[in-house]
gemmi code that builds the backbone of each chain (N, CA, C; Angstrom):
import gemmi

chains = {
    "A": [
        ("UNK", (-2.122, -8.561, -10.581), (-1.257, -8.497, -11.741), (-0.007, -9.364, -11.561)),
        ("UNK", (0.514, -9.379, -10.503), (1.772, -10.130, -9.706), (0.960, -11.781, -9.663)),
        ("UNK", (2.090, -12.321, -10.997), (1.977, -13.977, -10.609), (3.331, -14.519, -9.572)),
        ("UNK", (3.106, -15.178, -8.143), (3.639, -15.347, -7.202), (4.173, -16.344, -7.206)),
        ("UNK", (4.191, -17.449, -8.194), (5.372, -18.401, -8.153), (6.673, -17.505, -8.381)),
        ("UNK", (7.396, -17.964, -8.095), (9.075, -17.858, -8.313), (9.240, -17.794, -9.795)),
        ("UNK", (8.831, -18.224, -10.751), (9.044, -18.027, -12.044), (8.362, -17.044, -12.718)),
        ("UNK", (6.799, -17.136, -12.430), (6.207, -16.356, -13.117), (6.509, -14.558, -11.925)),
        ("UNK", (6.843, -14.712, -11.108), (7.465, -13.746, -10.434), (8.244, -12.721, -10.943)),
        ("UNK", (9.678, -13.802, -11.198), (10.872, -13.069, -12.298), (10.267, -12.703, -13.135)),
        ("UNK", (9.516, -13.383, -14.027), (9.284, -12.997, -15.167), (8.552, -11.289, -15.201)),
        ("UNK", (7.258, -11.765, -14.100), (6.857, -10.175, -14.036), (7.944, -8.879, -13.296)),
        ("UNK", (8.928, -9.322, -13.170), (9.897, -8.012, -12.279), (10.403, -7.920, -13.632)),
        ("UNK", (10.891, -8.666, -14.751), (11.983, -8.695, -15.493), (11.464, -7.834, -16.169)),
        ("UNK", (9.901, -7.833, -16.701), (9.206, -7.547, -17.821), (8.679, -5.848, -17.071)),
        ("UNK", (8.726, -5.625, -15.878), (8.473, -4.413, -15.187), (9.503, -3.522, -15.525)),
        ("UNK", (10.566, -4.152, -15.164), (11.734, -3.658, -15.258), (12.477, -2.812, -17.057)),
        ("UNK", (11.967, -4.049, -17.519), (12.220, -3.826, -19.198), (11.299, -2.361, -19.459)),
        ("UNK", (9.903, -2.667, -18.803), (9.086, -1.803, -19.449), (9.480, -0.413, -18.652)),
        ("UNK", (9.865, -0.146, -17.209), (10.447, 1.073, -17.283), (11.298, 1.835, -18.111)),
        ("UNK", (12.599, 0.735, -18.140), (13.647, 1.408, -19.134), (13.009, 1.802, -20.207)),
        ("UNK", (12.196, 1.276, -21.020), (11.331, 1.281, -22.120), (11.074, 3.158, -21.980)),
        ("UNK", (10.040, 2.673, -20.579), (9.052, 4.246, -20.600), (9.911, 5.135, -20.810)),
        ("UNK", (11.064, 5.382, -19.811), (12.674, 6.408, -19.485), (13.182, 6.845, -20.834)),
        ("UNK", (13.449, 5.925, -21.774), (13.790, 6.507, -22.890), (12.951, 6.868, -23.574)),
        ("UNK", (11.801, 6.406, -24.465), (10.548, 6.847, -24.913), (10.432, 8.383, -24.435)),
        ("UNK", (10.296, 9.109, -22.992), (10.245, 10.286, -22.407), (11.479, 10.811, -22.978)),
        ("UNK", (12.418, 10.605, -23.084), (13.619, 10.753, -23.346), (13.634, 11.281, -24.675)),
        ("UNK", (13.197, 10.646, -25.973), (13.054, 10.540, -27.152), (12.140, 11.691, -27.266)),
        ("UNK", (10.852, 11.711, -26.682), (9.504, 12.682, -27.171), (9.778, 14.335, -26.744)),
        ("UNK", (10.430, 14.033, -25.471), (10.323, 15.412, -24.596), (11.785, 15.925, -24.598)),
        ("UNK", (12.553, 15.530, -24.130), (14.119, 15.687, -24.013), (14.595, 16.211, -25.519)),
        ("UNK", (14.997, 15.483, -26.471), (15.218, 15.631, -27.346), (14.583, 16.686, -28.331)),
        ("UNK", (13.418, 16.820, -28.564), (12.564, 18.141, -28.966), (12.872, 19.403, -28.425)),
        ("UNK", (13.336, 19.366, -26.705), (13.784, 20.244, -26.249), (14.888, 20.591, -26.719)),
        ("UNK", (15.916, 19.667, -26.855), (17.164, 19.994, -27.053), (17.620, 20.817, -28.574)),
        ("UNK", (16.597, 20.338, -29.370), (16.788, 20.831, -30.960), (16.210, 22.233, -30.867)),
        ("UNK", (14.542, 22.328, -30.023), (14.257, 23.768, -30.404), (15.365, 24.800, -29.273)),
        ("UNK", (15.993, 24.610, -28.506), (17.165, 24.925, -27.691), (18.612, 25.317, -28.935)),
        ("UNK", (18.743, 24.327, -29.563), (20.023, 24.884, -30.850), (19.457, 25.220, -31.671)),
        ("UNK", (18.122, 25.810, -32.065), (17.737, 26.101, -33.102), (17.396, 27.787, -32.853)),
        ("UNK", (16.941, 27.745, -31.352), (16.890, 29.266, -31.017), (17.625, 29.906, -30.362)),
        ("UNK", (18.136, 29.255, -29.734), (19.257, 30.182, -28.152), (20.798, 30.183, -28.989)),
        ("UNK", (21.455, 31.304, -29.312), (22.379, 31.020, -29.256), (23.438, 30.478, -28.197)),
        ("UNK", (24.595, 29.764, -28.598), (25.662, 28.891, -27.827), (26.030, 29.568, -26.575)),
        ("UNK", (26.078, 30.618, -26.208), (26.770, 31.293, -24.885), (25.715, 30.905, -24.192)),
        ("UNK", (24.287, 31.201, -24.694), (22.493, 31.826, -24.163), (22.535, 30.380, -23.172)),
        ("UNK", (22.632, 29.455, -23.880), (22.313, 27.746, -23.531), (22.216, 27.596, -22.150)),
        ("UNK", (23.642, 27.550, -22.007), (24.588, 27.456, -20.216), (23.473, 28.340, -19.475)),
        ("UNK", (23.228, 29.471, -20.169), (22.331, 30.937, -18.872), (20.750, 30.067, -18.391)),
        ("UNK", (20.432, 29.705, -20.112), (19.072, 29.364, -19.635), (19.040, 28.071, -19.093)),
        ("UNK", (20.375, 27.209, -18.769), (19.999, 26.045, -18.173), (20.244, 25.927, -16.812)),
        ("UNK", (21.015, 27.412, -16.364), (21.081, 27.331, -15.168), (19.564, 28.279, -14.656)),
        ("UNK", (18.511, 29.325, -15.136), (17.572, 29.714, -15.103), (16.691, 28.382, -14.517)),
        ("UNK", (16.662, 27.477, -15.856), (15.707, 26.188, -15.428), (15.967, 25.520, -14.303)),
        ("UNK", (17.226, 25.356, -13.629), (17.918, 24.330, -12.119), (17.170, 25.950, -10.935)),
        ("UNK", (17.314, 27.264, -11.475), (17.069, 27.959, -10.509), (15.360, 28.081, -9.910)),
        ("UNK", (14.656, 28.252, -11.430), (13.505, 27.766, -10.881), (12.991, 26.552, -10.333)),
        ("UNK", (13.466, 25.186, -10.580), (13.607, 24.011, -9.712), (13.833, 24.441, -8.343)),
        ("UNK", (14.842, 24.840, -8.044), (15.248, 25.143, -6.530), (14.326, 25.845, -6.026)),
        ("UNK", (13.822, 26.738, -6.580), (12.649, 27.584, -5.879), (11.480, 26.910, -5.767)),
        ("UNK", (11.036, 26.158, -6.346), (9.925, 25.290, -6.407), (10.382, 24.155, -5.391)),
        ("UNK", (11.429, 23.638, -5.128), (11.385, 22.744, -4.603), (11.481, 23.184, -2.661)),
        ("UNK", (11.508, 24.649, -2.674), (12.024, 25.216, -1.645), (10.203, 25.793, -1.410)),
        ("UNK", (9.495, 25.495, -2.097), (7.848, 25.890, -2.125), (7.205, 26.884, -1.971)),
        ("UNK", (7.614, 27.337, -2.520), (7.550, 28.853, -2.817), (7.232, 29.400, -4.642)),
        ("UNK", (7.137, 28.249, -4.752), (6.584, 28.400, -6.407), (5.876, 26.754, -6.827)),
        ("UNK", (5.019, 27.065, -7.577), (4.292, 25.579, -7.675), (4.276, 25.389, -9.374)),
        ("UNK", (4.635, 24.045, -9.612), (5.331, 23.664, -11.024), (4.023, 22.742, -10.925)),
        ("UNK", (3.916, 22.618, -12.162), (2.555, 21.333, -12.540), (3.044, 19.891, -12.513)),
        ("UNK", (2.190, 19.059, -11.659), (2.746, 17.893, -11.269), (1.425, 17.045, -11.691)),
        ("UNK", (1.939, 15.813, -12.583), (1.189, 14.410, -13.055), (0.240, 14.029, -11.440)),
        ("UNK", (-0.975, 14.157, -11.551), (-1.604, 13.632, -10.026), (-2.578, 12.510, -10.437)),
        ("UNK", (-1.836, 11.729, -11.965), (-2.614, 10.413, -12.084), (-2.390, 9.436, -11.177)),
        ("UNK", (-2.997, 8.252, -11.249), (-2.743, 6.967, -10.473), (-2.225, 6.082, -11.316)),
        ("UNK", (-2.060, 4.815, -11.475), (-1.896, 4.119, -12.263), (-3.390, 3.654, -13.399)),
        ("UNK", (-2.926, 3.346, -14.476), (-4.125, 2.757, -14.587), (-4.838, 1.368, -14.632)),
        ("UNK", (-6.132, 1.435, -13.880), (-6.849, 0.246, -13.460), (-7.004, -0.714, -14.847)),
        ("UNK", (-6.976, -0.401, -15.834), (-7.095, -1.166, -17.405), (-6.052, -2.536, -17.363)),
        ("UNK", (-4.491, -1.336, -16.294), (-3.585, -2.707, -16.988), (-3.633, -3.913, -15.979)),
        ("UNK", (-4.956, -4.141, -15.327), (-4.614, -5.721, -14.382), (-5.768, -6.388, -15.493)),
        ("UNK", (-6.602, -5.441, -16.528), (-6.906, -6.792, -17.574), (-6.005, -7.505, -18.131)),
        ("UNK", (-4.582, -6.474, -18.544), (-3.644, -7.621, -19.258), (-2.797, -8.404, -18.539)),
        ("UNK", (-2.560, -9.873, -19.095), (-1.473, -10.341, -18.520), (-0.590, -9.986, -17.807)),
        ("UNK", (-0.091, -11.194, -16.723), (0.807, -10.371, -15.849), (1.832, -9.878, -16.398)),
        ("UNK", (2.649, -10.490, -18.156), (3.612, -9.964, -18.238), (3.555, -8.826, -19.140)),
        ("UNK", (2.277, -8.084, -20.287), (2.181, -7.433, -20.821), (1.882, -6.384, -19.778)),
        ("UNK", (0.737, -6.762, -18.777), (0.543, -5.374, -17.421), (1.791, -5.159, -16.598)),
        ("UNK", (2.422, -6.146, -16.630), (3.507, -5.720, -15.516), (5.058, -4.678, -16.453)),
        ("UNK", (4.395, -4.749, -17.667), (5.540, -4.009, -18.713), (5.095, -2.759, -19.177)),
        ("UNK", (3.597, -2.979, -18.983), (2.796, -1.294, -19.211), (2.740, -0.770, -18.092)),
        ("UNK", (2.794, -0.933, -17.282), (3.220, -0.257, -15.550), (4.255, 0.082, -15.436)),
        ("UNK", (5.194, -0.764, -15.684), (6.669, 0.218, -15.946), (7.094, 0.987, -16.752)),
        ("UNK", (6.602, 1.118, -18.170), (6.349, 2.135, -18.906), (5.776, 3.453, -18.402)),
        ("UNK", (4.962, 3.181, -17.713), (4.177, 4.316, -17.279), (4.664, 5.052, -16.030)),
        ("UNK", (5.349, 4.103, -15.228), (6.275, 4.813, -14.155), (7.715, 4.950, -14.832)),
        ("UNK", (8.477, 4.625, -15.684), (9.207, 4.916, -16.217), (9.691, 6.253, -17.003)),
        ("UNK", (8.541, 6.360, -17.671), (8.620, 7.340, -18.407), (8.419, 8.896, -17.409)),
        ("UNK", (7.833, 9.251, -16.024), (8.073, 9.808, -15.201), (6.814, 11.181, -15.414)),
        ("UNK", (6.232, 10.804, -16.741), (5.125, 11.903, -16.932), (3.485, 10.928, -16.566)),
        ("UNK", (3.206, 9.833, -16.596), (2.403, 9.098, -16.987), (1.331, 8.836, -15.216)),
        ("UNK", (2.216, 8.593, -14.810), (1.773, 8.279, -13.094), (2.281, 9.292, -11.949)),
        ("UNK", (1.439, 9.255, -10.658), (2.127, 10.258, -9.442), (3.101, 10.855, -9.527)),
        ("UNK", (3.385, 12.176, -9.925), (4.748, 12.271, -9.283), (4.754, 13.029, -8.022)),
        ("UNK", (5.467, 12.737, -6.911), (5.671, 13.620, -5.472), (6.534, 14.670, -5.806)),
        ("UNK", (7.115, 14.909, -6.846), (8.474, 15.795, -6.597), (9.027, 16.844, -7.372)),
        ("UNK", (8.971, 18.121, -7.989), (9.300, 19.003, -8.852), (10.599, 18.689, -9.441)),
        ("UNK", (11.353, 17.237, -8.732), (12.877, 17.643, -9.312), (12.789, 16.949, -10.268)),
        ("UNK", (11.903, 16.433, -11.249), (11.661, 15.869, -12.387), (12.424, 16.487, -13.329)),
        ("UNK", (11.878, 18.136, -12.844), (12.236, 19.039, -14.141), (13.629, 19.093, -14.389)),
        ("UNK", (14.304, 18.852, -13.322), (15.967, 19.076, -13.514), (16.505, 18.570, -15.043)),
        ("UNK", (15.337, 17.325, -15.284), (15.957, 16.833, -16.611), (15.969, 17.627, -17.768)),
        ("UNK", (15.150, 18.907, -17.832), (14.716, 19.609, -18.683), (16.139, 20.446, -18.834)),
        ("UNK", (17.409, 20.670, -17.853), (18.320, 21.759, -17.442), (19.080, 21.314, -19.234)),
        ("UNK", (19.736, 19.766, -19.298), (20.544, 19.546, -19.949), (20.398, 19.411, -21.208)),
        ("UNK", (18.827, 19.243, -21.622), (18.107, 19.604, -22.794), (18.215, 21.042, -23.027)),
        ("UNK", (18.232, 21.906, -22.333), (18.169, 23.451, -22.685), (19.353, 23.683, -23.176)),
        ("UNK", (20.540, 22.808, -22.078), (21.727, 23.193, -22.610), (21.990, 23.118, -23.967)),
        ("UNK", (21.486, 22.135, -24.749), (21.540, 21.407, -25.781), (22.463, 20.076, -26.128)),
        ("UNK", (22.290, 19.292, -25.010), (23.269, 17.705, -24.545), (22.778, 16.791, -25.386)),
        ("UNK", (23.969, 16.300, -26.289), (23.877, 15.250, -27.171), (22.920, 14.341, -26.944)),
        ("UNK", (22.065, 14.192, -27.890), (20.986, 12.621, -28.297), (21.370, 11.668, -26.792)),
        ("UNK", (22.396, 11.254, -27.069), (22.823, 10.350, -26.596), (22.764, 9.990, -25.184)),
        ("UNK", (23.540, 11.057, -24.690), (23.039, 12.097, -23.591), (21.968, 11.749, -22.714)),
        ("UNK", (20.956, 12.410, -23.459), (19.757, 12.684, -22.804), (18.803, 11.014, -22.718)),
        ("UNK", (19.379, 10.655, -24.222), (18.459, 9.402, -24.192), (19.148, 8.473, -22.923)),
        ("UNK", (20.692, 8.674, -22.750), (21.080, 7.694, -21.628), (20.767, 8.181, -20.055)),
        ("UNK", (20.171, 9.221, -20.149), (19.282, 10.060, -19.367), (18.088, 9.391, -18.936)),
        ("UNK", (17.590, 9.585, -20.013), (16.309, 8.666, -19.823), (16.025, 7.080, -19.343)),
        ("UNK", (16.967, 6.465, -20.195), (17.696, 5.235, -19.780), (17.301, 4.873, -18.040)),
        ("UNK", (18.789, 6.078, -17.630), (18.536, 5.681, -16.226), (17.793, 5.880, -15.434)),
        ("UNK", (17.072, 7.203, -15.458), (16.088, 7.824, -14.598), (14.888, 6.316, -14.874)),
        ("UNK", (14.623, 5.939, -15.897), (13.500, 4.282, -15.812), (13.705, 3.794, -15.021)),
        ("UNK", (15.128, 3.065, -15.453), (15.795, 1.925, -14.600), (15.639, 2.134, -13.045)),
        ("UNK", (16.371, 2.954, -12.629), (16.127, 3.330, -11.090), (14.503, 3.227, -10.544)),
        ("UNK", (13.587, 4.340, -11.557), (12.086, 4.344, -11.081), (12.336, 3.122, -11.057)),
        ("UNK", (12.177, 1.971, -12.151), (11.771, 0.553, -12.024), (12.196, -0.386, -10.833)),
        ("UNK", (13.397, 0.026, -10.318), (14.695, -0.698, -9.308), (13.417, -0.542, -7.953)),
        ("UNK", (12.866, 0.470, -7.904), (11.879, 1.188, -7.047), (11.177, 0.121, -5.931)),
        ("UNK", (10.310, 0.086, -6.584), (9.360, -1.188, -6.228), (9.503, -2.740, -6.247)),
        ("UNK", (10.574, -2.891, -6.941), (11.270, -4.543, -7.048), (12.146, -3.827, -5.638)),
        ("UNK", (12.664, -2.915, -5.262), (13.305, -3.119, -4.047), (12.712, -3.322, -2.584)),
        ("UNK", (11.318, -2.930, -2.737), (10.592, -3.037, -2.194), (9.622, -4.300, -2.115)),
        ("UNK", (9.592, -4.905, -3.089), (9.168, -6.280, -3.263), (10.202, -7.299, -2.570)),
        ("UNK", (11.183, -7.127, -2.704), (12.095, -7.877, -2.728), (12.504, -7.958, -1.352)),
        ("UNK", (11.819, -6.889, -0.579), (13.256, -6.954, 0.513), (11.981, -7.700, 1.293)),
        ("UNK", (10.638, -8.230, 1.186), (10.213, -9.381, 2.176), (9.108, -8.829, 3.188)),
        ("UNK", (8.962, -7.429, 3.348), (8.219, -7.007, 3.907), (7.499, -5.492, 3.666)),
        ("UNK", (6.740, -5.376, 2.869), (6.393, -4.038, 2.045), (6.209, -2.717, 3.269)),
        ("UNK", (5.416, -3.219, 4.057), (4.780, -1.857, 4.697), (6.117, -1.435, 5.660)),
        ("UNK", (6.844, -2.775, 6.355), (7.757, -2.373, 6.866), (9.073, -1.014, 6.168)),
        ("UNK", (8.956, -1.507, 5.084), (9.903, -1.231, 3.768), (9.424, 0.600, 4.197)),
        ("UNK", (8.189, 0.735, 3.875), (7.427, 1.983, 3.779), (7.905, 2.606, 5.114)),
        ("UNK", (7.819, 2.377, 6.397), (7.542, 2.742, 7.417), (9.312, 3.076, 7.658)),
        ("UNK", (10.405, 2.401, 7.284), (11.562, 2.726, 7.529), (12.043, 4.068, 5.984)),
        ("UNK", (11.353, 3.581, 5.388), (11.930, 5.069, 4.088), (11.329, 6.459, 4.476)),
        ("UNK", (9.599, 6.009, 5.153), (9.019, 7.203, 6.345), (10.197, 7.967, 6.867)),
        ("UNK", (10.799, 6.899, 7.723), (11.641, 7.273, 9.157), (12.863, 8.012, 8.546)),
        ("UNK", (13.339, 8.202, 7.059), (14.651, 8.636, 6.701), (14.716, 9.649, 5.930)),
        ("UNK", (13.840, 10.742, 6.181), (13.340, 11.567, 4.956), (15.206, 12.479, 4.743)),
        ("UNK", (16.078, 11.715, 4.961), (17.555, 12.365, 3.952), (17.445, 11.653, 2.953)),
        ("UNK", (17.107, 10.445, 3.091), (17.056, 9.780, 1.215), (16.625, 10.963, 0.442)),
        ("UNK", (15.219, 11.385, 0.363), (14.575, 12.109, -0.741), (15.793, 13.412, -0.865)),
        ("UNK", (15.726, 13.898, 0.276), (17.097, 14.944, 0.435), (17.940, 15.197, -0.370)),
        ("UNK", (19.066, 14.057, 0.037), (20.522, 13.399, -0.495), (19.867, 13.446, -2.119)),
        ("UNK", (19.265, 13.107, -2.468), (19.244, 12.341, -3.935), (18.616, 13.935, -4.458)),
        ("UNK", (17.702, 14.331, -4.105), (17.460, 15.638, -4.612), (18.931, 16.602, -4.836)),
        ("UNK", (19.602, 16.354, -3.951), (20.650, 17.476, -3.893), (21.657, 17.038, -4.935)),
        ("UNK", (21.399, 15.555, -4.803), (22.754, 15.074, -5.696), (22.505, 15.443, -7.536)),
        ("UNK", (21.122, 15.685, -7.516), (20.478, 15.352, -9.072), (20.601, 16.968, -9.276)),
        ("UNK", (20.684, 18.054, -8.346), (21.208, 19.365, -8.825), (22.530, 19.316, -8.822)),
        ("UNK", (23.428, 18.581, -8.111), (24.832, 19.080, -7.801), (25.122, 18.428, -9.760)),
        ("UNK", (24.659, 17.506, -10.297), (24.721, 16.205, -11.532), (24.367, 17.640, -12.373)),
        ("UNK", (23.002, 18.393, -12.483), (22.823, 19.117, -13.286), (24.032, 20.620, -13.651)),
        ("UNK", (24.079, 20.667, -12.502), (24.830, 21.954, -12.347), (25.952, 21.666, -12.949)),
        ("UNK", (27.030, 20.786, -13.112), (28.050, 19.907, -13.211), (28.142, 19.843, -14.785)),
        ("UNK", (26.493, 19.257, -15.558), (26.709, 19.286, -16.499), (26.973, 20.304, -17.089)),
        ("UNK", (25.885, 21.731, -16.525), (26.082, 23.214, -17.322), (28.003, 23.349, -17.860)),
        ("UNK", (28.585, 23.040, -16.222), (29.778, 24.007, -16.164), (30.960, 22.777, -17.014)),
        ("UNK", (30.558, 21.261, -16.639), (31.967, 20.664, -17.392), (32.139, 20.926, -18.949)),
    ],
    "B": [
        ("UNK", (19.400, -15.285, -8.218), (18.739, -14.673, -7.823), (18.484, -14.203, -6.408)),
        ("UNK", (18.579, -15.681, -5.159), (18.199, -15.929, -4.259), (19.210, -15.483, -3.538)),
        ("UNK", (20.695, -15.190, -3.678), (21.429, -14.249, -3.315), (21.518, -13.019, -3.303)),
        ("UNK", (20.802, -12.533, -4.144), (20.312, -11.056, -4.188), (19.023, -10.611, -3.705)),
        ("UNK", (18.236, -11.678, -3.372), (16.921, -11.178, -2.722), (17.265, -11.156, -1.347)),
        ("UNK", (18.394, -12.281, -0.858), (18.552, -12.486, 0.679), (19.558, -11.021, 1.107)),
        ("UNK", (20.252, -10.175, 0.179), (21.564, -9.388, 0.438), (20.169, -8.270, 0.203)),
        ("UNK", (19.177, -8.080, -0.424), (18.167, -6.513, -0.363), (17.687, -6.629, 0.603)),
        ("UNK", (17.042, -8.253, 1.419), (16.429, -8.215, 2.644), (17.301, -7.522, 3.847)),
        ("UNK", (18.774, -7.536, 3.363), (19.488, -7.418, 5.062), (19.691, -5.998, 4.865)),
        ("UNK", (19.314, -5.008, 4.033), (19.709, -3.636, 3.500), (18.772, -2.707, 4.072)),
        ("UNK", (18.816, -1.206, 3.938), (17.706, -0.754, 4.522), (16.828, -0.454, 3.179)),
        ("UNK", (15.356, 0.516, 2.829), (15.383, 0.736, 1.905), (15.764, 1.438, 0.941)),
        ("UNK", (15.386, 0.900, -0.520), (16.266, 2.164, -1.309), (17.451, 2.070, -1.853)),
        ("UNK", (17.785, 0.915, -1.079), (19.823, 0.836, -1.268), (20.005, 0.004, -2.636)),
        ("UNK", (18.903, -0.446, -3.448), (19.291, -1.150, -4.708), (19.440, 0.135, -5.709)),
        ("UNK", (18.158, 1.114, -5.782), (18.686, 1.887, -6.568), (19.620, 2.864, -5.828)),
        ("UNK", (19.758, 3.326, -4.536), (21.386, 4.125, -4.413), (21.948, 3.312, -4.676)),
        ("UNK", (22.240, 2.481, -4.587), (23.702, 2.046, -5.243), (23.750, 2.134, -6.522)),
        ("UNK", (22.455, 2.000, -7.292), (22.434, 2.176, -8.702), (23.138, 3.714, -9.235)),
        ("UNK", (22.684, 4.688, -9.106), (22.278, 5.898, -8.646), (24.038, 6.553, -8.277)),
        ("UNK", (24.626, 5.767, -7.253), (25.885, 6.670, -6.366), (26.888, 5.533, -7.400)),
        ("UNK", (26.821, 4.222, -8.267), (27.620, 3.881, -9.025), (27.829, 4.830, -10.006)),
        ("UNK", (26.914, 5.512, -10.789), (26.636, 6.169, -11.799), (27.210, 7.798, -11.153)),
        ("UNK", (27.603, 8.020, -10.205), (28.146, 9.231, -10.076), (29.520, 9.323, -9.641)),
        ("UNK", (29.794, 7.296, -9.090), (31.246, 7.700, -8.370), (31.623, 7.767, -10.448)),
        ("UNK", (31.026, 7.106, -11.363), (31.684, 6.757, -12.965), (31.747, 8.163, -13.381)),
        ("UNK", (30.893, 9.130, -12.720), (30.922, 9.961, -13.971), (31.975, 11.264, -13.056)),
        ("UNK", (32.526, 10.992, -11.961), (34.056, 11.490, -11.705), (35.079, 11.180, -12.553)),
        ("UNK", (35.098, 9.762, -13.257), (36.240, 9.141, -13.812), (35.720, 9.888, -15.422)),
        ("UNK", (35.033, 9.714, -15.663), (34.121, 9.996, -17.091), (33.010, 10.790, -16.945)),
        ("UNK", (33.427, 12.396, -16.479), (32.358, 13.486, -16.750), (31.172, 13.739, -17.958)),
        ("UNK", (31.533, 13.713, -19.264), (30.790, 14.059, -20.296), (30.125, 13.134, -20.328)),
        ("UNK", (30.405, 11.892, -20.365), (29.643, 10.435, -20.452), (28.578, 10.133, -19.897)),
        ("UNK", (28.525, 10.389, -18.481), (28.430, 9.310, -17.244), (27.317, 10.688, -16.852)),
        ("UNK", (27.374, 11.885, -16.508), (26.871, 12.720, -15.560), (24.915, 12.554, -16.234)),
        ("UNK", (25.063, 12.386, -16.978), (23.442, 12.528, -17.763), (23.140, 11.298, -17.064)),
        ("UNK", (23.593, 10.529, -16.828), (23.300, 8.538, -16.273), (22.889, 9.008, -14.997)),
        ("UNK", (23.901, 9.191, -14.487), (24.106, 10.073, -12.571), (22.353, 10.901, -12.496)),
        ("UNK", (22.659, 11.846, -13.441), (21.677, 12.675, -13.274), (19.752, 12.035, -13.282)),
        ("UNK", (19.767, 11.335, -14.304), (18.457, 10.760, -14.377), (18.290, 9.616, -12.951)),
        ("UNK", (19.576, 8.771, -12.439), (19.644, 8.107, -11.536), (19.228, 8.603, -10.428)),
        ("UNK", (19.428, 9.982, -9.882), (18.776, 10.915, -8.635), (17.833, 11.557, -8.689)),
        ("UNK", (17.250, 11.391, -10.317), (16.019, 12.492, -10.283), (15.172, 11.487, -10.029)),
        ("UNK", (15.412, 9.923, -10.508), (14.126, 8.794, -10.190), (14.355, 8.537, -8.730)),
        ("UNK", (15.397, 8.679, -7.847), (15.306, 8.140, -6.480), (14.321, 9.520, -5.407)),
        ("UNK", (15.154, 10.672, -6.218), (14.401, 11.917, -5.527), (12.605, 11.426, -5.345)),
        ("UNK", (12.563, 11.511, -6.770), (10.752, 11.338, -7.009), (10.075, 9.959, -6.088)),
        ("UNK", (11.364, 8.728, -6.282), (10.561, 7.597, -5.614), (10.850, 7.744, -4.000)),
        ("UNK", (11.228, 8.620, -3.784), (11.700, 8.613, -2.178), (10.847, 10.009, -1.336)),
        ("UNK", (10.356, 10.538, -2.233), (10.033, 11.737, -1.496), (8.179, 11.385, -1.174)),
        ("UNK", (7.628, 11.795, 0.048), (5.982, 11.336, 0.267), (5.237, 11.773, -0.463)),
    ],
}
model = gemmi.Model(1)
for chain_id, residues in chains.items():
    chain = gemmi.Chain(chain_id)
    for i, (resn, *xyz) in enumerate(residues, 1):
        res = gemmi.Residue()
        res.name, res.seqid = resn, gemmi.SeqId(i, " ")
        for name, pos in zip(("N", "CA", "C"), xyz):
            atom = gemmi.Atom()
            atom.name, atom.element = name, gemmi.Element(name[0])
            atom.pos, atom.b_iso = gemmi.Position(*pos), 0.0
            res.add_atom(atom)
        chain.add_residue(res)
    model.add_chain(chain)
structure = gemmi.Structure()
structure.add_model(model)
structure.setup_entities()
């Protein structure tokens, strides 16, 4: 799918990249937002804050494994190396973007669900979505990029506080939102 | 470009989106309501892409 000149290169990171952000909000738009309306439409305003800290609590318990949350155990799909490198390399990031579509390793997905319960502005959530793409997308171009893939693999192996740190930080972000 | 591919090579991994990720949280100290939903989706994609 990866064309390896230097041009057609960029082009496929640029168009990867686009198509995450793409997927991030799209998820953002379908799931987030639906949440957030049937959330002000049923919970009253005090209820919100309770049930969005409920949703970060069952996260924590799940992520502590002791409860098992339903997790995406697709692969990518094999369809998109028929298309072009720059239409496949934009439906791949869509699909890892959007964070429901391909693998996920990790229950803390759901955290995004906390600030939707709360009932957090459109805006919000869609710039939510936004970033959670962008980053997935940042993913694998960082890994492309840095010149040596498996090496890449074998040192993120060796550091399991990344997954940690960033897990902890994306509850300390949720929690933060309930209470500011 | 070629300045930024040579500055990810000398990095360990991961550090394009933390930095993405820990920009978006030192902002949303300065700008809570704004910024924390950015922060937040920024650690839930590094959590997921970092964990085996």
């Amino acid at each position: 799918m990866m064309d390896h000149s230097p041009v057609g290169a960029a082009r496929t990171h640029i168009s990867f990249l686009a198509g995450a952000l793409a997927g991030g909000v799209a998820a953002a738009a379908l799931i987030l937002l639906p949440v957030a309306a049937a959330s002000r439409a049923l919970l009253p305003g005090d209820a919100r804050p309770v049930a969005a800290l409920l949703v970060l609590a069952v996260v924590a318990v799940a992520e502590a494994g002791t409860l098992a949350l339903p997790r995406v155990r697709r692969q990518a799909r094999q369809s998109l190396g028929n298309l072009s490198p720059t239409l496949g390399s934009f439906m791949f990031g869509v699909d890892l973007g959007s964070g429901v579509r391909t693998h996920t390793s990790s229950v803390t997905l759901y955290t995004a669900l906390s600030p939707a319960v709360l009932g957090a502005p459109a805006v919000a959530l869609i710039g939510l979505g936004a970033a959670f793409g962008l980053v997935r997308g940042l993913v694998p171009l960082d890994r492309a990029w840095a010149g040596d893939p498996h090496g890449w693999d074998g040192r993120l192996r060796n550091r399991p506080v990344i997954p940690r740190v960033a897990r902890a930080a994306a509850l300390a972000c949720a929690l933060a939102l309930v209470f500011v | 470009m070629s300045s930024v591919l040579a500055a990810v090579r000398r990095t360990p991994p991961l550090s394009l989106p933390a930095v993405a990720a820990a920009a978006g949280s030192l902002a949303a100290l300065a700008y809570p309501g704004g910024v924390l939903g950015l922060a937040l989706g920024a650690w839930i994609a590094l959590a997921l892409s970092a964990s085996p």
